[in-house]
C-alpha positions in Angstrom: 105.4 111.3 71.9 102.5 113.9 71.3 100.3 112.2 73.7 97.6 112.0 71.4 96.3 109.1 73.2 92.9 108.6 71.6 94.4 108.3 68.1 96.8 105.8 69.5 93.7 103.9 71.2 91.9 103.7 67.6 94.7 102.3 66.5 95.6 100.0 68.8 91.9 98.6 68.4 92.7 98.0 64.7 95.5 96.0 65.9 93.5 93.9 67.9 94.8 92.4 71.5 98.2 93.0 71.2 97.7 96.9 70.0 95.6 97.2 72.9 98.0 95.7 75.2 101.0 98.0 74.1 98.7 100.9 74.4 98.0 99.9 77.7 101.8 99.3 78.7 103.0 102.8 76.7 100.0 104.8 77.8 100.6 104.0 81.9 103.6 104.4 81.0 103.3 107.9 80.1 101.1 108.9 82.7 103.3 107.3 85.5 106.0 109.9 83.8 103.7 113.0 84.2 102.4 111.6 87.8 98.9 111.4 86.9 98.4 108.6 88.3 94.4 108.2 88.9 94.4 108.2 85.0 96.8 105.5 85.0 94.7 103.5 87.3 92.0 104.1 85.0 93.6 102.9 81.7 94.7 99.7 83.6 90.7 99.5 85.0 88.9 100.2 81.1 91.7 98.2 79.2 93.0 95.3 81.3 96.3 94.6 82.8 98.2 92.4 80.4 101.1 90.0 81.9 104.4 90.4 81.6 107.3 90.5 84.2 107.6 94.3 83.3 104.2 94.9 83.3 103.3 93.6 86.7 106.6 95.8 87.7 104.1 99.1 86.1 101.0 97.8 87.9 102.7 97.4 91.2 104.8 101.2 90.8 101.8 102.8 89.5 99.4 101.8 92.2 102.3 101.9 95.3 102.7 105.4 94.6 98.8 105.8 94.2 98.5 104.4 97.7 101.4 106.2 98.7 100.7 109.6 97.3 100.1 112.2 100.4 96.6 114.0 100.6 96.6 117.7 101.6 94.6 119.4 104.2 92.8 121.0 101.0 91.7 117.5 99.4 88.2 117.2 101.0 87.3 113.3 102.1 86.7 111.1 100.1 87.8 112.8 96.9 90.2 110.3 96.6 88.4 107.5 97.0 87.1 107.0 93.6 90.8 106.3 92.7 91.9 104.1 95.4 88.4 101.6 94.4 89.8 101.9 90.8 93.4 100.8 92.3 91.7 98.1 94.3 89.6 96.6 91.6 92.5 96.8 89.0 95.1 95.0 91.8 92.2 92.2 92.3 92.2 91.5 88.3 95.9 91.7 88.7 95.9 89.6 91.6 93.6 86.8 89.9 95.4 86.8 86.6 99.0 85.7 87.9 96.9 83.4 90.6 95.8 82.0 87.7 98.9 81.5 85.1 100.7 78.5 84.2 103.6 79.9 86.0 103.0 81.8 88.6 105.5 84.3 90.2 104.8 84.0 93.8 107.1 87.0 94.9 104.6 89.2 92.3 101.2 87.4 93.7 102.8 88.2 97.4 103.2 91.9 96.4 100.2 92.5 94.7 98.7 90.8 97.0 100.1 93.1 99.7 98.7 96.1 97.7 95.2 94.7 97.2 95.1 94.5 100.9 96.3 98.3 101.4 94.2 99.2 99.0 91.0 97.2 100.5 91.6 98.3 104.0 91.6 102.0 102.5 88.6 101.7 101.1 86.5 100.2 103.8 88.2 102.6 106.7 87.1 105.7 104.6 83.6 104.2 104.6 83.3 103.3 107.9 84.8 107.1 108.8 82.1 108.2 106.6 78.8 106.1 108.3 80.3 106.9 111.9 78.1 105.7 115.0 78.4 101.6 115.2 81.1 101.8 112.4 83.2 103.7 114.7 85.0 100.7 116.1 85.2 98.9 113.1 86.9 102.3 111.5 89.4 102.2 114.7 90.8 98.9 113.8 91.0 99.5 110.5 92.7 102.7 110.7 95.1 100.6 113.2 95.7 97.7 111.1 96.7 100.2 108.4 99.8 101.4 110.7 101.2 97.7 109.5 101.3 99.1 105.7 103.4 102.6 106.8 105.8 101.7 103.8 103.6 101.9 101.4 101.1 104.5 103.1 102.9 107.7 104.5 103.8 106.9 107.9 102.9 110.1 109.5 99.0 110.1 108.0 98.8 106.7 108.8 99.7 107.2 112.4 97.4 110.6 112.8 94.6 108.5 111.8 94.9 105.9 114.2 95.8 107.9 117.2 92.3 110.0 116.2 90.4 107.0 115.2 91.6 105.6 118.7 90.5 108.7 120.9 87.2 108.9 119.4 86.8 105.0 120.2 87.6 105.9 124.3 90.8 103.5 123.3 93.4 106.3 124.8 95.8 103.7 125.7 96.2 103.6 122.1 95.8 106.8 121.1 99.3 108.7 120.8 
């Protein structure tokens, strides 16, 4: 309720797993409340991503509306980055874990799994933007296959970026 989050922490650790996995839950929580969502990420990243029906519900929220989350013309490129690898990495251990349970949900898997690739895709489209030259191509198709995720991506960034990534690679047919 104070949001003194490192005391919390300390005392979660006393508590041993189960402290530190309702620290986990309360904490992202908390931050998914106050829309700081890259710090939500993180917590998930440094602390794990215990599994519950619930908490796959918080994972999946959490990093939709990371992936989701519009970027202004002021946020320079790749400044987001760093997050969305955090989002990716944390959806992988996510994605494992219930791959991996006795009784796996397969509607969960088949979501996360959906963000994991959103997430991937991302990732390697902002560094293929970023090496240019013989990556140009491989940037195109990627910004194009990210026009199939425009419900979790906004729809009109996603589009821009294809159309552009489309005209740069002489593909005007598919470029608006």
């Amino acid at each position: 309720q104070r949001g003194d989050w490192e005391r919390c922490r300390e005392q979660a650790e006393r508590r041993g797993a189960e402290g530190i996995e309702q620290y986990v839950i309360l904490h992202g929580s908390a931050l998914l409340k106050s829309n700081e969502l890259e710090q939500a990420v993180h917590v998930f990243l440094v602390y794990g991503t215990p599994l519950s029906p619930s908490n796959v519900a918080l994972y999946r929220q959490v990093c939709k509306e990371l992936l989701g989350k519009g970027r202004s013309s002021a946020t320079q490129e790749g400044q987001w980055l760093p997050a969305v690898q955090e989002c990716r990495e944390v959806l992988y251990k996510l994605w494992v874990a219930l791959k991996s349970a006795p009784t796996p949900d397969h509607n969960d898997i088949k979501d996360v799994d959906r963000l994991l690739h959103v997430a991937h895709y991302e990732c390697l489209h902002a560094v293929c933007k970023s090496k240019g030259g013989v990556y140009s191509e491989i940037q195109q198709r990627l910004a194009t296959a990210l026009v199939r995720y425009c419900d979790v991506l906004p729809a009109d960034r996603v589009f821009y970026e294809a159309g552009q990534a489309c005209k740069a690679a002489g593909k005007l047919n598919q470029a608006f």
